[in-house]
C-alpha positions in Angstrom: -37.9 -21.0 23.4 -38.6 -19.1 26.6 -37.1 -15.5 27.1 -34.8 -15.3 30.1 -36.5 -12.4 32.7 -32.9 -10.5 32.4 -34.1 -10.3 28.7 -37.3 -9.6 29.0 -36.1 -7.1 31.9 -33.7 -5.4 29.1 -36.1 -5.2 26.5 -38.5 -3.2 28.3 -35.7 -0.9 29.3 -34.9 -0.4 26.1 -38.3 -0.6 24.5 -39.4 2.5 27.5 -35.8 4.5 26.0 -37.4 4.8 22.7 -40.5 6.3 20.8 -42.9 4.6 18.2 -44.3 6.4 15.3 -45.9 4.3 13.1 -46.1 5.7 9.1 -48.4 3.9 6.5 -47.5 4.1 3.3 -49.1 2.8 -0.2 -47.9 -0.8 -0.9 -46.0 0.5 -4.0 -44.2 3.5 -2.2 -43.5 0.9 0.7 -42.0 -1.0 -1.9 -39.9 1.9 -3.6 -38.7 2.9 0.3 -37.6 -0.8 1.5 -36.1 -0.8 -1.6 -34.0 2.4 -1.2 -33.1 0.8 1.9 -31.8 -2.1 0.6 -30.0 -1.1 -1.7 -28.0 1.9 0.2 -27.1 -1.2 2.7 -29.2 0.4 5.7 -31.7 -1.4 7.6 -35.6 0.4 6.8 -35.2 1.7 9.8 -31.8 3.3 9.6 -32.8 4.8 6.1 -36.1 6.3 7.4 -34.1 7.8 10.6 -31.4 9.1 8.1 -33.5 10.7 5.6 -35.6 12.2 8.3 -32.1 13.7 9.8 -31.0 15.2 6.1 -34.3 17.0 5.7 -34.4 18.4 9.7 -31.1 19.7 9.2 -32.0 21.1 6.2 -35.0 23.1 6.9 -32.6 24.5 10.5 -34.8 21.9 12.8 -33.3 20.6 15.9 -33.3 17.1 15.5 -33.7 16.5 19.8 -36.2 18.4 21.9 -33.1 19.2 24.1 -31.3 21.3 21.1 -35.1 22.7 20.5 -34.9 24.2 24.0 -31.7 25.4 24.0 -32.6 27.4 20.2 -35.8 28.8 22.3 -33.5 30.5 25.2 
């Protein structure tokens, strides 16, 4: 099925929005997080994003660069 060029024009709009950090976990803790996932009804992505928030917030990180720069001044 071809991709229209309005989506293909939208997807790289949204693909530049966002950053890629790739992790690469052992196959059995993989297994153990998509698992997690699963069950807490979150996509892997969602539950990564999430527990990555919880543990920001709870060392006093700023979880944007922009509240990082406000902290600094």
């Amino acid at each position: 099925m071809a991709v229209s060029k309005a989506h293909k024009k939208a997807s790289y709009k949204y693909n530049a929005s966002r950053d890629s950090i790739t992790i690469r976990p052992e196959r059995s803790k993989g297994a153990a997080i998509r698992a997690a996932a699963v069950s807490s009804g979150k996509s892997l992505q969602n539950y990564i994003l999430d527990a990555l928030d919880a543990r920001m917030e709870q060392e006093g990180q700023p979880l944007t660069m922009e509240e990082r720069a406000e902290n600094e001044n």
